[in-house]
TORPA-195399 format. One record per residue (C-alpha): x, y, z. Coordinates in steps of 0.001 Angstrom, whole numbers, padded with zeros to 6 digits, always signed. Example, Ala and Ser with C-alpha at 12.3 -4.5 7.8 and 13.67 -1.06 7.14 Angstrom:
! residues 2
+012300-004500+007800/+013670-001060+007140/
! end
This chain:
! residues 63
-040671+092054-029211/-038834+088972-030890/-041188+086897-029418/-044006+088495-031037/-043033+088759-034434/-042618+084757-033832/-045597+084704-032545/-046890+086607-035752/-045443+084495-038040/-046665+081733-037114/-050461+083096-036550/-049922+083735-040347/-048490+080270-041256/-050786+078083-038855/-053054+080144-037039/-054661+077143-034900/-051520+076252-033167/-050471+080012-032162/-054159+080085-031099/-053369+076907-028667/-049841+078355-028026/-051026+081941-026763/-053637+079691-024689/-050623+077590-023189/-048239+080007-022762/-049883+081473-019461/-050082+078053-017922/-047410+076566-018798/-045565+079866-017380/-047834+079592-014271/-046453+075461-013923/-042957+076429-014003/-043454+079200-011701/-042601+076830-008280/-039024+075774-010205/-038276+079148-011068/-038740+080124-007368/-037010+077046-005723/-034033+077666-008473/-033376+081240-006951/-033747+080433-003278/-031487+077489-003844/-029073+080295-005546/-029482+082599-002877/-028652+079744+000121/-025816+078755-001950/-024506+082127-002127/-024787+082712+001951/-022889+080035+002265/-020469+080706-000040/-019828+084286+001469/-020117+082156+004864/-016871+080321+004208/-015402+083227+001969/-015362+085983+005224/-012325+084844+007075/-010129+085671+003578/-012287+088631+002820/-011550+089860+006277/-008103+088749+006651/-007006+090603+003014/-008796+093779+003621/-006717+094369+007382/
! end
């Protein structure tokens, strides 16, 4: 919602560049798409191994 009262604003103040903005938004979105998704699988193999080397205590403290 915040984003679209910016969004607004500026439409009112300079309404070429939130023309060229709301054109760029989707592909600049659809550019960063590959980081976003090599950001969380790096997050999710650091986390395995993580809770790889974290079992033995888990195991050990819960006996």
């Amino acid at each position: 919602m915040l984003t679209f009262l910016v969004w607004l604003i500026l439409f009112i103040i300079c309404w070429p560049l939130a023309i060229i903005a709301l054109i760029l938004y989707p592909i600049v979105w659809l550019l960063l798409l590959p980081f976003r998704l090599l950001g969380f699988a790096i997050d999710l193999s650091l986390d395995l191994v993580r809770n790889i080397f974290m079992f033995p205590f888990r195991a050990t403290s819960r006996a």
